[in-house]
mmCIF file of the N, C-alpha and C atoms, coordinates in Angstrom:
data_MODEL
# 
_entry.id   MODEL 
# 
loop_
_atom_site.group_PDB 
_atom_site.id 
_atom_site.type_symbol 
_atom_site.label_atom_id 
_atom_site.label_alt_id 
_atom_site.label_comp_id 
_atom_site.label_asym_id 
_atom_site.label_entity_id 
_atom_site.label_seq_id 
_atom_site.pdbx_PDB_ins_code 
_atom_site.Cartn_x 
_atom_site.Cartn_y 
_atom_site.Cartn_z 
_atom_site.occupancy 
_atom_site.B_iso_or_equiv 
_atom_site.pdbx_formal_charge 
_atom_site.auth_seq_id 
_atom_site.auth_comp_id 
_atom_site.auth_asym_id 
_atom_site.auth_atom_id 
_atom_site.pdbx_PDB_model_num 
ATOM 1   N N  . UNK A 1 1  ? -67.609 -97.997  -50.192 1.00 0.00 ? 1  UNK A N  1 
ATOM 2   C CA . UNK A 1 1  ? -66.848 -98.048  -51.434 1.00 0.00 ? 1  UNK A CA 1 
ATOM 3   C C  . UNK A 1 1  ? -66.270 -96.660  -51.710 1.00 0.00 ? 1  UNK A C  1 
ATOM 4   N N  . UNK A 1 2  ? -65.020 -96.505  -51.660 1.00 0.00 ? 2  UNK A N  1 
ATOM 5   C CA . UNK A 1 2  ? -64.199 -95.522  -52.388 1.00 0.00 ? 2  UNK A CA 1 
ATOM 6   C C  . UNK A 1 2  ? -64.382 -94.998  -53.819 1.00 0.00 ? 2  UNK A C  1 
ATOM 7   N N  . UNK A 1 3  ? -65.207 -93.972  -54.364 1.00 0.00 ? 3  UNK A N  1 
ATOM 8   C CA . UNK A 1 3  ? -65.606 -94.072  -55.754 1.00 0.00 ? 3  UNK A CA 1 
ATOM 9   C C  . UNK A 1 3  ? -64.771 -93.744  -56.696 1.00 0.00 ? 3  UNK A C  1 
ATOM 10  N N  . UNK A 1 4  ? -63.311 -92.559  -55.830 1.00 0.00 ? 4  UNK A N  1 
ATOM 11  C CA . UNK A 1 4  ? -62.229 -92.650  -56.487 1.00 0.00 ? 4  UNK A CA 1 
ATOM 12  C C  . UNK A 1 4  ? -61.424 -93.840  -56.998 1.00 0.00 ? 4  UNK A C  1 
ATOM 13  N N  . UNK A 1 5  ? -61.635 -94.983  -55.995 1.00 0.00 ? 5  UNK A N  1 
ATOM 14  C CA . UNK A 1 5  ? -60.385 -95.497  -55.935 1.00 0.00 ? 5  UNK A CA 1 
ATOM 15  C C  . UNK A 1 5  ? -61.143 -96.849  -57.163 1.00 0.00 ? 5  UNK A C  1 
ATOM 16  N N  . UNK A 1 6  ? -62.730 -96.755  -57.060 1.00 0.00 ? 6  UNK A N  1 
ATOM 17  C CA . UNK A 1 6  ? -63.215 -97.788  -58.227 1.00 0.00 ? 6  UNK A CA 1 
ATOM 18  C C  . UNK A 1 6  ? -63.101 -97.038  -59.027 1.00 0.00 ? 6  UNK A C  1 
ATOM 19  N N  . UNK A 1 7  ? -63.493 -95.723  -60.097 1.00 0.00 ? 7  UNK A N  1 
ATOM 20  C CA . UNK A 1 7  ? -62.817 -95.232  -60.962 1.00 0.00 ? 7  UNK A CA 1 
ATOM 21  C C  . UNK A 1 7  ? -61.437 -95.985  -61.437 1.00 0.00 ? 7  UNK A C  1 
ATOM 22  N N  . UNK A 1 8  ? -60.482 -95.631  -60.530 1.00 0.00 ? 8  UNK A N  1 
ATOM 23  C CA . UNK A 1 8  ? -58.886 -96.016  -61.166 1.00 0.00 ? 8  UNK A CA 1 
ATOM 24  C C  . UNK A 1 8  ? -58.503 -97.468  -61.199 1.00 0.00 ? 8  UNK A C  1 
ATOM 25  N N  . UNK A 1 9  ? -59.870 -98.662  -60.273 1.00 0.00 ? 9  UNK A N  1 
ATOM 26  C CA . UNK A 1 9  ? -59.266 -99.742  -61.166 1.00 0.00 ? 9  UNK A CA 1 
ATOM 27  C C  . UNK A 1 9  ? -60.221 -99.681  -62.548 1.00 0.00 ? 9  UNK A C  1 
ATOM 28  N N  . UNK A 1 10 ? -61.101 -99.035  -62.440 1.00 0.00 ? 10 UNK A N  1 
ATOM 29  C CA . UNK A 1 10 ? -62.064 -99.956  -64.094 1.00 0.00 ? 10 UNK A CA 1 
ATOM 30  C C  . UNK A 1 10 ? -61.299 -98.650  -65.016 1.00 0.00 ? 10 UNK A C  1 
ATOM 31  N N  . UNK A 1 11 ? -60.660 -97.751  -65.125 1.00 0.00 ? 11 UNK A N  1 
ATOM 32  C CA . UNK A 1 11 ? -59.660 -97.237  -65.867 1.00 0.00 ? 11 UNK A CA 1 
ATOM 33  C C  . UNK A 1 11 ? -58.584 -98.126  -66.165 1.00 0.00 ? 11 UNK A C  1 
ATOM 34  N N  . UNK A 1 12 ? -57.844 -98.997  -65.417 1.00 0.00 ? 12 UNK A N  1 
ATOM 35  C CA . UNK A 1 12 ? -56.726 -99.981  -65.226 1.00 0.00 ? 12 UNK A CA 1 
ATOM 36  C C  . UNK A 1 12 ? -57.507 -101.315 -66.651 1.00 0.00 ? 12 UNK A C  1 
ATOM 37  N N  . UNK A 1 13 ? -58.877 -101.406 -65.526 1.00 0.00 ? 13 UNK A N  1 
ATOM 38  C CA . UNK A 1 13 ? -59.576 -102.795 -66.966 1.00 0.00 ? 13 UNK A CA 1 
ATOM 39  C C  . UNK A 1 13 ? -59.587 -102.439 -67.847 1.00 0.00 ? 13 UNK A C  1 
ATOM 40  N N  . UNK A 1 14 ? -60.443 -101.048 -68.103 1.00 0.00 ? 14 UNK A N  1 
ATOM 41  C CA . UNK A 1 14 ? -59.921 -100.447 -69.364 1.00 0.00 ? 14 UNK A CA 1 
ATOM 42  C C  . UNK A 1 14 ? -58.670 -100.736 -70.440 1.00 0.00 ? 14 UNK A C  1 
ATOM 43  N N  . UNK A 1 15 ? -57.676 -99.940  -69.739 1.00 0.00 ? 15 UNK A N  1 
ATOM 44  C CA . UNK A 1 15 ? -56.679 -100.096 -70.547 1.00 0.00 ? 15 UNK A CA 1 
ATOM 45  C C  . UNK A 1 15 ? -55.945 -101.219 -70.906 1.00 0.00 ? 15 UNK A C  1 
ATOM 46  N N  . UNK A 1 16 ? -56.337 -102.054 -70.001 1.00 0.00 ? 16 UNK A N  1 
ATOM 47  C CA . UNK A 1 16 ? -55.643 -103.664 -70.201 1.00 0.00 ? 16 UNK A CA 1 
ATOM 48  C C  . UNK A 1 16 ? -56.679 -104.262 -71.002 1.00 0.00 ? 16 UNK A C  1 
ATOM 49  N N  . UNK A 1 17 ? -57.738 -104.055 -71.548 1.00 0.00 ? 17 UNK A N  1 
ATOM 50  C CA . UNK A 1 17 ? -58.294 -105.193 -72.267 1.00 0.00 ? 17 UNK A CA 1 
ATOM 51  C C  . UNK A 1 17 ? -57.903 -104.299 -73.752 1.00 0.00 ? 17 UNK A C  1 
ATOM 52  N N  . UNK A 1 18 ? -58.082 -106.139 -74.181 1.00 0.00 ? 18 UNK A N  1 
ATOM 53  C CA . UNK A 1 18 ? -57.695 -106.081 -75.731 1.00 0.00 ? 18 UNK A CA 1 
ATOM 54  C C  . UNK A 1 18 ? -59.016 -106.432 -76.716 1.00 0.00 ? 18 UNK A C  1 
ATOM 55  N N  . UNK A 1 19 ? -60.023 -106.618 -76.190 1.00 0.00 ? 19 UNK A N  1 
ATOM 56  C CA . UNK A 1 19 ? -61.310 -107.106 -76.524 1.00 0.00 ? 19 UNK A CA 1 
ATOM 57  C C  . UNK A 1 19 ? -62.315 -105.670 -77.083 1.00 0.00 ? 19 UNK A C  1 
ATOM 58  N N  . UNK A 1 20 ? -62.082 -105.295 -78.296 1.00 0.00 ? 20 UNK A N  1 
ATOM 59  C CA . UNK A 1 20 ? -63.223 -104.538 -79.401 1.00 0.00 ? 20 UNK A CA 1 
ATOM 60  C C  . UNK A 1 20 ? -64.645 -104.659 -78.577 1.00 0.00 ? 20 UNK A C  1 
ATOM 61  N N  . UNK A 1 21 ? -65.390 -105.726 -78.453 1.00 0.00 ? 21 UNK A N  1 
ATOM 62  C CA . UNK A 1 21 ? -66.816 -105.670 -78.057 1.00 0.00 ? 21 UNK A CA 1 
ATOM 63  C C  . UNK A 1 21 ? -66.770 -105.170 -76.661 1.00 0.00 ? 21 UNK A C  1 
ATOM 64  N N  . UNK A 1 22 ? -65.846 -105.224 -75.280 1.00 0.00 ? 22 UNK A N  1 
ATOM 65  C CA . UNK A 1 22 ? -66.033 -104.765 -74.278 1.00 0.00 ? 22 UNK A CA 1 
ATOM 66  C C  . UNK A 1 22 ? -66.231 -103.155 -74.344 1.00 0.00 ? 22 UNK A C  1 
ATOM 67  N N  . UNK A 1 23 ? -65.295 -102.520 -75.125 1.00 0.00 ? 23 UNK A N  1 
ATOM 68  C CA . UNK A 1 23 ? -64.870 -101.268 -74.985 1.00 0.00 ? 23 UNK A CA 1 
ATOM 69  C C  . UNK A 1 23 ? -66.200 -100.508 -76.143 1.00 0.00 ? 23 UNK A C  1 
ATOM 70  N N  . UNK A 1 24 ? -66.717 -101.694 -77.026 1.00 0.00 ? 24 UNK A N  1 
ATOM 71  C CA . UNK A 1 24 ? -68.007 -100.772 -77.728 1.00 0.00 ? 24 UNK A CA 1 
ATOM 72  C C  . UNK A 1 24 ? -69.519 -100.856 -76.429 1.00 0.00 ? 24 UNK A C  1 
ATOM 73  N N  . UNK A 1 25 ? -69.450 -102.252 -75.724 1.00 0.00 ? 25 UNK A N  1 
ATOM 74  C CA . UNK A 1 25 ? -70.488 -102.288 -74.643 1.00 0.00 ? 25 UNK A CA 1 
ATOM 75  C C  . UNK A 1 25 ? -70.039 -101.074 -73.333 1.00 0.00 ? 25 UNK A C  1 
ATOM 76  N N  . UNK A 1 26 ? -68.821 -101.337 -72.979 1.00 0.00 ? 26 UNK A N  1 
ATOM 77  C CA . UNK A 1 26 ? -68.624 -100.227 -72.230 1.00 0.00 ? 26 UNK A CA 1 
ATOM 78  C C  . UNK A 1 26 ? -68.888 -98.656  -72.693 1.00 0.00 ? 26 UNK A C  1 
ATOM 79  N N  . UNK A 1 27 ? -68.970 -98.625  -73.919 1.00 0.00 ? 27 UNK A N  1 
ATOM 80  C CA . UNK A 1 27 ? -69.248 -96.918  -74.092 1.00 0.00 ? 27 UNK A CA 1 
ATOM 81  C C  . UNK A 1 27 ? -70.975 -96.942  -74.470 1.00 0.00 ? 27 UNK A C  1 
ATOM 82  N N  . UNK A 1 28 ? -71.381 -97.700  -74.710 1.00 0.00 ? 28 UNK A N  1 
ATOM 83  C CA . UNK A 1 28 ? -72.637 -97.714  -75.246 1.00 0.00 ? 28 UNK A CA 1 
ATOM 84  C C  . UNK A 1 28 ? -73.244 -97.467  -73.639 1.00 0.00 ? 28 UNK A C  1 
ATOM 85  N N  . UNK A 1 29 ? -73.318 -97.927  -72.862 1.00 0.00 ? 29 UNK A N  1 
ATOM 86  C CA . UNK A 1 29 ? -73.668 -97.858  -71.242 1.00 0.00 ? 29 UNK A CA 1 
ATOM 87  C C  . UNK A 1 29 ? -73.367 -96.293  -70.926 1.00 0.00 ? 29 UNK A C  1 
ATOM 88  N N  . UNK A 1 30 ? -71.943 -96.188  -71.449 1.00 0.00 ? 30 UNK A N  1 
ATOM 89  C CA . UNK A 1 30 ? -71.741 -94.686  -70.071 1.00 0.00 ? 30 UNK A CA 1 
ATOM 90  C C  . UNK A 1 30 ? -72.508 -93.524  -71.157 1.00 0.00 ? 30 UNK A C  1 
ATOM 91  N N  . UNK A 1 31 ? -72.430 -93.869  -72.626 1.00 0.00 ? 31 UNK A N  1 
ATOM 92  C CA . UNK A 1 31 ? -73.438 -93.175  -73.823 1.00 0.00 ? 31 UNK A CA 1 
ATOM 93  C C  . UNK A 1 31 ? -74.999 -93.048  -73.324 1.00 0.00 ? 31 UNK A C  1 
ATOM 94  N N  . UNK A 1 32 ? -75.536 -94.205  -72.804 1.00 0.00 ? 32 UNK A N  1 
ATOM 95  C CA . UNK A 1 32 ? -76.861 -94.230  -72.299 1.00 0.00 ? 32 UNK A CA 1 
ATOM 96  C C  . UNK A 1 32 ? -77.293 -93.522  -71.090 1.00 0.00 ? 32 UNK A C  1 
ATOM 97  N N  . UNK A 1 33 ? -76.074 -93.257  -70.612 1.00 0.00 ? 33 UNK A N  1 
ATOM 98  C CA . UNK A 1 33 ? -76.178 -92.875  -68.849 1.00 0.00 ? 33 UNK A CA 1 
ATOM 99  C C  . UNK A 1 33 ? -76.291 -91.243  -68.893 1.00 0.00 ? 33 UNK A C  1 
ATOM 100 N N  . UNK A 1 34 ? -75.492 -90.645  -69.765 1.00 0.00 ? 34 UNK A N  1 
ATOM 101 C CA . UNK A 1 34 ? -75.450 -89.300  -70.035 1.00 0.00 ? 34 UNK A CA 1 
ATOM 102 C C  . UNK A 1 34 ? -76.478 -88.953  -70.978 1.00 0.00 ? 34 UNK A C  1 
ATOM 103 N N  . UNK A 1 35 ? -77.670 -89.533  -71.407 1.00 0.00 ? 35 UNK A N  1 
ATOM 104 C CA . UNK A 1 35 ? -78.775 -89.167  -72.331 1.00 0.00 ? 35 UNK A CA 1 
ATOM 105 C C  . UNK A 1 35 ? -79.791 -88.666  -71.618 1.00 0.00 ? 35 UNK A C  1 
ATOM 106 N N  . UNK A 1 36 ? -80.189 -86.717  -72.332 1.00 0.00 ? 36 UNK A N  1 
ATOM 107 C CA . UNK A 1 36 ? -81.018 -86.282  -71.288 1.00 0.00 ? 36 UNK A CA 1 
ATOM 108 C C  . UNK A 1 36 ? -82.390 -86.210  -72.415 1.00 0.00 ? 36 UNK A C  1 
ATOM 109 N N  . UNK A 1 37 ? -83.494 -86.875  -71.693 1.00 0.00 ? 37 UNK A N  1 
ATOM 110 C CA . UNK A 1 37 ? -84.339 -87.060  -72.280 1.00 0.00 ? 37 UNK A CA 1 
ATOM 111 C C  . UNK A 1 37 ? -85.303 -86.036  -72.005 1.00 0.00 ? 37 UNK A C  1 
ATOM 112 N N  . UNK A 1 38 ? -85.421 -85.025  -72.746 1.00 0.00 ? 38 UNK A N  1 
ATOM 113 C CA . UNK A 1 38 ? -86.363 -84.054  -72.792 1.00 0.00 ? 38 UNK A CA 1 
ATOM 114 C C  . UNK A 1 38 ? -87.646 -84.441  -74.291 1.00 0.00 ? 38 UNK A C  1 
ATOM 115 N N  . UNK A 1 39 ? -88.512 -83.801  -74.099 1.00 0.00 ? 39 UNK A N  1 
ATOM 116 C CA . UNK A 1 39 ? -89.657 -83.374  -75.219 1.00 0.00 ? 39 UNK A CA 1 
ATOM 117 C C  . UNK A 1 39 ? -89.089 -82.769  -76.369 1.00 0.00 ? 39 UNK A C  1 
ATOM 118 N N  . UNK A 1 40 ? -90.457 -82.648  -77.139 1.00 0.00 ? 40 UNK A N  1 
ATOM 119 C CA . UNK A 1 40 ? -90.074 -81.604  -78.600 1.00 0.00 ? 40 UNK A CA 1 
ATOM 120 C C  . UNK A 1 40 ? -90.045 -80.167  -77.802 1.00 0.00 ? 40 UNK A C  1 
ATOM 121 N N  . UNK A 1 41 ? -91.012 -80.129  -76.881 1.00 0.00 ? 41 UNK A N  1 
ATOM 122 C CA . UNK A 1 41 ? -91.734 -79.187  -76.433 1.00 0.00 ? 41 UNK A CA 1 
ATOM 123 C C  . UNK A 1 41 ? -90.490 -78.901  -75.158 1.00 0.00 ? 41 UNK A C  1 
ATOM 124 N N  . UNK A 1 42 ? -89.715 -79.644  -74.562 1.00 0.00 ? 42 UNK A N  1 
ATOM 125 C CA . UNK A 1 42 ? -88.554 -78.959  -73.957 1.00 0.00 ? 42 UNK A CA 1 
ATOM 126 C C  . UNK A 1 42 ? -87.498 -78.762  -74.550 1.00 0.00 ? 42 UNK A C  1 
ATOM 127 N N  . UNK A 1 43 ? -87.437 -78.696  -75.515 1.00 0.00 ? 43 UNK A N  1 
ATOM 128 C CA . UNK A 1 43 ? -86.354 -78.592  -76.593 1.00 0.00 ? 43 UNK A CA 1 
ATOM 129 C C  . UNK A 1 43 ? -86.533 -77.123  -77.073 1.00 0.00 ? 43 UNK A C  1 
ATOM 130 N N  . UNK A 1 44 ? -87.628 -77.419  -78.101 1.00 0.00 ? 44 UNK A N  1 
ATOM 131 C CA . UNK A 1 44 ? -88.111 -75.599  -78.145 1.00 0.00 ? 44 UNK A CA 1 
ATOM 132 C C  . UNK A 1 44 ? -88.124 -74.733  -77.084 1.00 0.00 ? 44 UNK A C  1 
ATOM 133 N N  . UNK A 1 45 ? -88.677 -75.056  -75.970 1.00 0.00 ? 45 UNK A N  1 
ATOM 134 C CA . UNK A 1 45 ? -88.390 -74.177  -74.720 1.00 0.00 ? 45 UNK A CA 1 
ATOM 135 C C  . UNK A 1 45 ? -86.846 -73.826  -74.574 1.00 0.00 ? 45 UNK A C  1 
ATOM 136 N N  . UNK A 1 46 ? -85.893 -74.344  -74.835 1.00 0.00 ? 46 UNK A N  1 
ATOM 137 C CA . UNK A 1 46 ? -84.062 -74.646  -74.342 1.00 0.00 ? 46 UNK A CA 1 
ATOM 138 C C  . UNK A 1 46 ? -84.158 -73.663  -75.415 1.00 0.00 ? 46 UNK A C  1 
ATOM 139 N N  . UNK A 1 47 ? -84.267 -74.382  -76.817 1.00 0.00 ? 47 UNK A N  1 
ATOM 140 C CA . UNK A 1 47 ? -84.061 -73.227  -77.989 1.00 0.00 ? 47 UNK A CA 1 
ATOM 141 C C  . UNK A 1 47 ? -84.343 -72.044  -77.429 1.00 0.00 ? 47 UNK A C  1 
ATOM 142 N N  . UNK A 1 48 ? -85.638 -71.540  -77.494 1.00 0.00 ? 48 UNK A N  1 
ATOM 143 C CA . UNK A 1 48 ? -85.944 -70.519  -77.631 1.00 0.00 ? 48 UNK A CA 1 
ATOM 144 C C  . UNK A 1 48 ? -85.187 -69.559  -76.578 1.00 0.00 ? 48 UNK A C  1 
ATOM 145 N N  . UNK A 1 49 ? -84.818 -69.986  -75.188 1.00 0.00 ? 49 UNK A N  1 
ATOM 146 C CA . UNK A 1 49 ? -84.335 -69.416  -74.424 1.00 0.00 ? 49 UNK A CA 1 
ATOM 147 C C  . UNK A 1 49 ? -83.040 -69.299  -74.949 1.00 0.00 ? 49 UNK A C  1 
ATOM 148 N N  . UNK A 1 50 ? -82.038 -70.069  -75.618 1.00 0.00 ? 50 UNK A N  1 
ATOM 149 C CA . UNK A 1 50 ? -80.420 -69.252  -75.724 1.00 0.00 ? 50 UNK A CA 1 
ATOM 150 C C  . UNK A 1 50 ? -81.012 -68.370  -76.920 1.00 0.00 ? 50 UNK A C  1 
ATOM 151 N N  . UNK A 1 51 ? -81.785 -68.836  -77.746 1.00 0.00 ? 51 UNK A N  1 
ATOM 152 C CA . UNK A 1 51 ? -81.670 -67.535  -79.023 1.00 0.00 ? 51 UNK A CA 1 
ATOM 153 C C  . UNK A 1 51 ? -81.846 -66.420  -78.204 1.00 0.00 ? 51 UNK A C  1 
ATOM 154 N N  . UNK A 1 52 ? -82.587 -66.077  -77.129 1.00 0.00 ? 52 UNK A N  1 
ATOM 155 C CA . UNK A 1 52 ? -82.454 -64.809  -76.151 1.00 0.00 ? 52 UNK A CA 1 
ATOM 156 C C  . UNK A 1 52 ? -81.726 -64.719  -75.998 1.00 0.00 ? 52 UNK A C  1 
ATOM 157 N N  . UNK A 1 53 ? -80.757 -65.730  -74.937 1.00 0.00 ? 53 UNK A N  1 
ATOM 158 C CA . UNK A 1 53 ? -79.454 -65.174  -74.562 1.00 0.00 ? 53 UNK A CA 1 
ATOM 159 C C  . UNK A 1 53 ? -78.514 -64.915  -75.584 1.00 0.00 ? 53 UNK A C  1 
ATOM 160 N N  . UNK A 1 54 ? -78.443 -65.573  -76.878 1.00 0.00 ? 54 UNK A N  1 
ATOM 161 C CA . UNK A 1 54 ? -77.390 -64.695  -77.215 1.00 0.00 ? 54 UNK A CA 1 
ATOM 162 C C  . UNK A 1 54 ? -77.709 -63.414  -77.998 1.00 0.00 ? 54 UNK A C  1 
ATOM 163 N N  . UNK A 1 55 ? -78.822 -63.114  -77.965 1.00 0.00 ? 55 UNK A N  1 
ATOM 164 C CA . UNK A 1 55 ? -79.052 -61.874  -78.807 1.00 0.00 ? 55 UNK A CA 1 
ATOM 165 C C  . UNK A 1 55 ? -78.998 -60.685  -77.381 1.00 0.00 ? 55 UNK A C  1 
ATOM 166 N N  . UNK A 1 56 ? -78.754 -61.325  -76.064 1.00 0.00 ? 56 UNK A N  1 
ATOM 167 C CA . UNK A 1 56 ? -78.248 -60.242  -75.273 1.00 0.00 ? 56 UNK A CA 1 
ATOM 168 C C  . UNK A 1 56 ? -79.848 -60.036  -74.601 1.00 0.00 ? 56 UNK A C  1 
ATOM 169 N N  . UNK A 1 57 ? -80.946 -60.546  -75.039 1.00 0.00 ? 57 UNK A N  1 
ATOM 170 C CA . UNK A 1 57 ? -82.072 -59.951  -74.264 1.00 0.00 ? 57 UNK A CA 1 
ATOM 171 C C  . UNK A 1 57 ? -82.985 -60.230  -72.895 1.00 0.00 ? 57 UNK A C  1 
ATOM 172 N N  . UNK A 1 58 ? -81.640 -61.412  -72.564 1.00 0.00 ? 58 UNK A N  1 
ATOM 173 C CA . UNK A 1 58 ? -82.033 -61.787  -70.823 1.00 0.00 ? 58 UNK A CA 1 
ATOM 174 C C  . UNK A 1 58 ? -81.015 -61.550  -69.851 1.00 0.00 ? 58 UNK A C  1 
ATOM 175 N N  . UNK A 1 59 ? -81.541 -61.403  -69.154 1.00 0.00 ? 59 UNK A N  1 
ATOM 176 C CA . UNK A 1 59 ? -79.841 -61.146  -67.706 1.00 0.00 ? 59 UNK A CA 1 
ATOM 177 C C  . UNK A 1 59 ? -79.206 -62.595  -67.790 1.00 0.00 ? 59 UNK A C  1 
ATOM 178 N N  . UNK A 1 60 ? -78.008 -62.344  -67.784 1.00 0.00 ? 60 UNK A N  1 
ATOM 179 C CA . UNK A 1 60 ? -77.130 -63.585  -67.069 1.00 0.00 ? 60 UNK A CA 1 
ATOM 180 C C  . UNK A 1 60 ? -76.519 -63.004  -66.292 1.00 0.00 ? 60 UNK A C  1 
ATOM 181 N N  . UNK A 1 61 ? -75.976 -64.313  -65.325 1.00 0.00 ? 61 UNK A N  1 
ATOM 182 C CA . UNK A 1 61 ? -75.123 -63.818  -64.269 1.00 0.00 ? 61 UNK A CA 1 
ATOM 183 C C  . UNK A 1 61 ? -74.191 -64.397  -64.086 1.00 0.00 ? 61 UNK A C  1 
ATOM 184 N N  . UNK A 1 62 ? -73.154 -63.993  -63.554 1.00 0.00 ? 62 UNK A N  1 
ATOM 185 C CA . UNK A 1 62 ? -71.708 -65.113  -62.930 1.00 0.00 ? 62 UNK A CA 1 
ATOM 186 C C  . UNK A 1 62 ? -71.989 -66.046  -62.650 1.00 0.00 ? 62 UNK A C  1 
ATOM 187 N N  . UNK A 1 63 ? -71.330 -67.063  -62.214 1.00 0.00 ? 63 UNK A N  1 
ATOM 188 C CA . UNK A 1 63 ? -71.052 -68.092  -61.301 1.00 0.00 ? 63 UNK A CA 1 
ATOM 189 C C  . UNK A 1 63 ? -71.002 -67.788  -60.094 1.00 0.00 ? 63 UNK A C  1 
ATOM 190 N N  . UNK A 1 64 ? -70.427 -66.580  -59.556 1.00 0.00 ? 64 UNK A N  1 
ATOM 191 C CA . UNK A 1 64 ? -70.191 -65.930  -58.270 1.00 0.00 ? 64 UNK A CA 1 
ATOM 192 C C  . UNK A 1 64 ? -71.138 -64.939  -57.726 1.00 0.00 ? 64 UNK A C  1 
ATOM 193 N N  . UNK A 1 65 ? -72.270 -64.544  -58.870 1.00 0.00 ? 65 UNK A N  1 
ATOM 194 C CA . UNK A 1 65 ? -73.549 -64.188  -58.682 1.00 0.00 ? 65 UNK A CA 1 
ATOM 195 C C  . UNK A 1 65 ? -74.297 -64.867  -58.616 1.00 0.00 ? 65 UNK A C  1 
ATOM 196 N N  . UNK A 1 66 ? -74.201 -66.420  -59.546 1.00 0.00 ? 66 UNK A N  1 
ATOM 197 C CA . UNK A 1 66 ? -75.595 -67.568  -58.976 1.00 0.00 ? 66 UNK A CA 1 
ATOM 198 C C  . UNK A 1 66 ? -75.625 -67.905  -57.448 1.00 0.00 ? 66 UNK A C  1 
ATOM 199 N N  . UNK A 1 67 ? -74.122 -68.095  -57.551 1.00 0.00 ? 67 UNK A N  1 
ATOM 200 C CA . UNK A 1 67 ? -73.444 -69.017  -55.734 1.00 0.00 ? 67 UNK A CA 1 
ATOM 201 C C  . UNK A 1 67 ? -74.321 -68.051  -54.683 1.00 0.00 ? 67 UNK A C  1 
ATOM 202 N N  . UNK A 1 68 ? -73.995 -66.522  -55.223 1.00 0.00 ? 68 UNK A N  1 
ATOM 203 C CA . UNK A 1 68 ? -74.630 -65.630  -53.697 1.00 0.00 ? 68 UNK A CA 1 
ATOM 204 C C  . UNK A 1 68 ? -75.920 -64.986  -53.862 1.00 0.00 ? 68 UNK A C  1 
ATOM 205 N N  . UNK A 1 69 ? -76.579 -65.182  -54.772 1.00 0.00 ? 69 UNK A N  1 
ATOM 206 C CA . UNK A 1 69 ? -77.955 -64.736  -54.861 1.00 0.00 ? 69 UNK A CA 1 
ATOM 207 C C  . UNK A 1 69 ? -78.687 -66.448  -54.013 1.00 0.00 ? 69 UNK A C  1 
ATOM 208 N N  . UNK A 1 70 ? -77.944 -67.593  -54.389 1.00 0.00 ? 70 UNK A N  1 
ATOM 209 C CA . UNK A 1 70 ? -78.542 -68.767  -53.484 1.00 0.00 ? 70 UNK A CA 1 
ATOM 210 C C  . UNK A 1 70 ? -78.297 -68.529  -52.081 1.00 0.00 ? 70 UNK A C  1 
ATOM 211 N N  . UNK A 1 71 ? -77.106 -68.154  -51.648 1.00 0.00 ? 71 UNK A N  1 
ATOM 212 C CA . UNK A 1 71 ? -77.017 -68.225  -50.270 1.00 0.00 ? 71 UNK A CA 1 
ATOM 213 C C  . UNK A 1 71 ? -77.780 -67.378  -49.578 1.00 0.00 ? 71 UNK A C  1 
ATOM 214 N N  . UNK A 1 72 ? -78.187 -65.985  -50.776 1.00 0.00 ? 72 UNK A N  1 
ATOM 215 C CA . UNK A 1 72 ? -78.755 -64.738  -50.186 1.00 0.00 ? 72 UNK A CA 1 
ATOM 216 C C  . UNK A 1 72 ? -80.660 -65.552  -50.136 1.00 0.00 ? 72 UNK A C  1 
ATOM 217 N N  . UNK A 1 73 ? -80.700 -66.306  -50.562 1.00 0.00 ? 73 UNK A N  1 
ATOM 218 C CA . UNK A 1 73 ? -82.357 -66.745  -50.832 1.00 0.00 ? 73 UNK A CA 1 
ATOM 219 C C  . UNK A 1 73 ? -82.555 -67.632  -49.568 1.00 0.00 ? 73 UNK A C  1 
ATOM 220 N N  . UNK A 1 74 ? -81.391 -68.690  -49.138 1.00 0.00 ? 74 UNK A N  1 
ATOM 221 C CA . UNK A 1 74 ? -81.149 -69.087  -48.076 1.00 0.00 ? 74 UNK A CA 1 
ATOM 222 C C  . UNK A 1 74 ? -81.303 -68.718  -47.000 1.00 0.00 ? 74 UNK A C  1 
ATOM 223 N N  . UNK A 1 75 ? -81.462 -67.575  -46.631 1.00 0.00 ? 75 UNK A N  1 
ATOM 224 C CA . UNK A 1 75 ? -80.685 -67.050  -45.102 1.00 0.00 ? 75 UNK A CA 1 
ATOM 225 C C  . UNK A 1 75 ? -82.753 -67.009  -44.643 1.00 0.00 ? 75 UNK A C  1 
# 
């Protein structure tokens, strides 16, 4: 199966239906699919870590520093 090419027909069903309940069941599904189910207790962990980052008191790095510190862990 081509996953591009199913994408662009159920975009096509999409736009051709005229039916309210498909298009609330269809989002309720892709709504459910993207739900990341963490804890209280991984939540506070997430918190607590950006209030660091944005007060500046952890390293971040590029994108182009994550990519080559992996390849460099790799070798």
């Amino acid at each position: 199966m081509d996953l591009q090419l199913e994408k662009i027909e159920l975009i096509e069903l999409l736009l051709n239906t005229r039916k309210e309940s498909v298009l609330k069941k269809l989002r309720a599904i892709l709504e459910k699919e993207q739900d990341i189910n963490l804890t209280p207790d991984q939540y506070q962990i997430v918190d607590n870590r950006r209030e660091l980052h944005l007060k500046n008191e952890t390293k971040s790095y590029s994108w182009e520093q994550v990519k080559t510190n992996a390849r460099l862990a790799n070798q």
